[in-house]
C-alpha positions as CSV (number, residue, x, y, z in Angstrom):
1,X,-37.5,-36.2,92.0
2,X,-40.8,-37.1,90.3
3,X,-41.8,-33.4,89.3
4,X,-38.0,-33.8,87.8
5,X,-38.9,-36.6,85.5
6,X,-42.1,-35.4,84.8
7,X,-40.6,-32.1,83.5
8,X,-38.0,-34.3,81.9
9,X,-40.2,-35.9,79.7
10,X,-42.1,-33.3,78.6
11,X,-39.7,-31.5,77.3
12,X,-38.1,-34.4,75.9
13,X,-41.5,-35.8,74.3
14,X,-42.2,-32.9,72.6
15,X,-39.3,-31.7,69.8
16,X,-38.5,-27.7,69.9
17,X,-39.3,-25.6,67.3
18,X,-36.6,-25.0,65.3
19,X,-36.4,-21.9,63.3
20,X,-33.3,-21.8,61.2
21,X,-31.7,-18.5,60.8
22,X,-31.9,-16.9,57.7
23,X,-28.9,-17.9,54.7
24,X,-27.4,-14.2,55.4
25,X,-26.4,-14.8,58.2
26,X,-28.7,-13.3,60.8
27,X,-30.5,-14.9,63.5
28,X,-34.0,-14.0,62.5
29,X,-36.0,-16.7,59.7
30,X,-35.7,-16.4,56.5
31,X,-39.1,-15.4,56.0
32,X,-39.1,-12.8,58.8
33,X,-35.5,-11.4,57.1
34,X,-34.8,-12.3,53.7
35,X,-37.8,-13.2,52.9
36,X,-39.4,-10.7,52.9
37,X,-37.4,-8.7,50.1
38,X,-37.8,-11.6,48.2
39,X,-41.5,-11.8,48.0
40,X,-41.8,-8.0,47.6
41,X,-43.2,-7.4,50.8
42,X,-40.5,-4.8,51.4
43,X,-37.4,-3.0,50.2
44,X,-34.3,-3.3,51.6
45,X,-33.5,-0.4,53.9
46,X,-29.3,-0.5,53.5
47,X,-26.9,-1.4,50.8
48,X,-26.1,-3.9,53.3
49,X,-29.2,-5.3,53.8
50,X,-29.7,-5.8,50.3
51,X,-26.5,-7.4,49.7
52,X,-27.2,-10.3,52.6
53,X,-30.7,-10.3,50.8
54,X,-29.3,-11.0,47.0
55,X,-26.8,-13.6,49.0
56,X,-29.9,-15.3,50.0
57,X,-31.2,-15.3,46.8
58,X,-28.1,-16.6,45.8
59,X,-29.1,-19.8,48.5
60,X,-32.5,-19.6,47.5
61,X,-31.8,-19.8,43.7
62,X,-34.2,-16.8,43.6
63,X,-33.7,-15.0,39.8
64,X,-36.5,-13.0,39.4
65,X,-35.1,-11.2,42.9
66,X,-31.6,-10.8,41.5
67,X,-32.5,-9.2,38.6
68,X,-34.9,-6.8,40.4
69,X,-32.2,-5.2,42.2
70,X,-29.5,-5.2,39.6
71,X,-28.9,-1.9,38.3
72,X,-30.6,-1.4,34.9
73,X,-27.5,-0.3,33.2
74,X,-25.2,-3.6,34.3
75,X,-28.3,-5.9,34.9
76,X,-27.3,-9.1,32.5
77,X,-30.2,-11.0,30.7
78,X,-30.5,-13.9,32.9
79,X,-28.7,-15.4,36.0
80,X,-27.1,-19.0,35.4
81,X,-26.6,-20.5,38.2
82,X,-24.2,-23.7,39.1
83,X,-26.3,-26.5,40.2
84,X,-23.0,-27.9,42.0
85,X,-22.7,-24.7,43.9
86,X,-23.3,-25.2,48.0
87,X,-23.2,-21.7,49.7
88,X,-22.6,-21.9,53.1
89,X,-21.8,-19.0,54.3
90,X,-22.1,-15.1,54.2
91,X,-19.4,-12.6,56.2
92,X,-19.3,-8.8,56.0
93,X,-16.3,-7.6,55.9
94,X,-16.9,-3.7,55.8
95,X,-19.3,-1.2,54.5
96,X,-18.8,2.5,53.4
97,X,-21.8,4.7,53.1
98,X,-25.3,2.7,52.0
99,X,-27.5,4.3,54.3
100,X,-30.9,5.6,54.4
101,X,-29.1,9.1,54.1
102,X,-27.1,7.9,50.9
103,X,-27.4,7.4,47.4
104,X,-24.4,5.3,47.1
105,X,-22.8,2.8,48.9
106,X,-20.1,-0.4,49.0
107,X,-20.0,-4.0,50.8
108,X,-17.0,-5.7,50.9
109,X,-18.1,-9.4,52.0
110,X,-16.9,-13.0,52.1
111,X,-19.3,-15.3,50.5
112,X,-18.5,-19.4,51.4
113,X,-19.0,-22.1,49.5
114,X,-18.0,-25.5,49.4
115,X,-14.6,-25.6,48.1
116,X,-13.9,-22.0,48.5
117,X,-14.6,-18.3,49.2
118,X,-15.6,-15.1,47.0
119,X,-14.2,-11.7,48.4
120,X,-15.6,-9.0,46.8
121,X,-16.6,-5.2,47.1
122,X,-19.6,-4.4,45.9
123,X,-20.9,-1.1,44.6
124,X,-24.8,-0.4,44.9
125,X,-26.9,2.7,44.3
126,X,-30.8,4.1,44.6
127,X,-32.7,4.4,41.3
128,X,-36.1,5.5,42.1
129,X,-35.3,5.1,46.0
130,X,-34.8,1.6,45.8
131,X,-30.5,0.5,46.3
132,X,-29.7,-1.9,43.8
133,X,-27.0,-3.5,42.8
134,X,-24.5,-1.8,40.6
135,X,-20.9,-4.2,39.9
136,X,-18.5,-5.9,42.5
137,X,-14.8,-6.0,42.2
138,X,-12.3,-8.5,43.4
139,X,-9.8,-7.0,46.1
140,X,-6.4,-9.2,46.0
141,X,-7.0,-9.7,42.1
């Protein structure tokens, strides 16, 4: 019983480490997932990869990423961003095409917020190897 207690409080003495998942929705750290892409310490390998990644820019508030990887033909001037917005969540509905063995490819995803939800399909593309973002439509609309 004492080794119990001992064991007890040591674990209760001592707070975990808690290591949030990243805003995309995966269970690895931001910085470890999203992160990454962000700070330019990779490219994002999937159409869906980089559409979790601009989601967490969205989070994250993160311009200069978002207009990185928006194609240069639909790519607007700036990003304005609504300070009331609370995203809160990130679900991928489907994907078609988007891989390393692609030049093209769609996400359809559910983006939450507080107050709602944004369905959308997006299209992306490779310019100069890299996917980017292309234009999103609204299925339902």
């Amino acid at each position: 019983m004492s080794r119990r207690t001992s064991q007890s409080r040591r674990q209760h003495g001592s707070a975990p480490v808690h290591n949030p998942s990243c805003p995309c929705g995966l269970a690895e750290t931001y910085e470890k997932c999203c992160g990454r892409f962000h700070r330019g310490a990779a490219a994002a390998p999937t159409a869906e990869t980089l559409m979790r990644s601009r989601y967490s820019a969205f989070v994250k508030r993160d311009e200069a990423y978002l207009l990185r990887t928006w194609h240069p033909r639909t790519r607007p001037a700036q990003v304005e961003f609504d300070p009331g917005m609370r995203w809160t969540g990130l679900e991928i509905l489907g994907t078609s095409d988007g891989s390393a063995f692609h030049s093209t490819g769609t996400v359809t995803f559910r983006a939450s917020f507080k107050g709602g939800s944004l369905h959308e399909r997006s299209r992306f593309e490779r310019v100069e190897g890299a996917w980017v973002y292309v234009d999103g439509d609204f299925p339902g609309e």
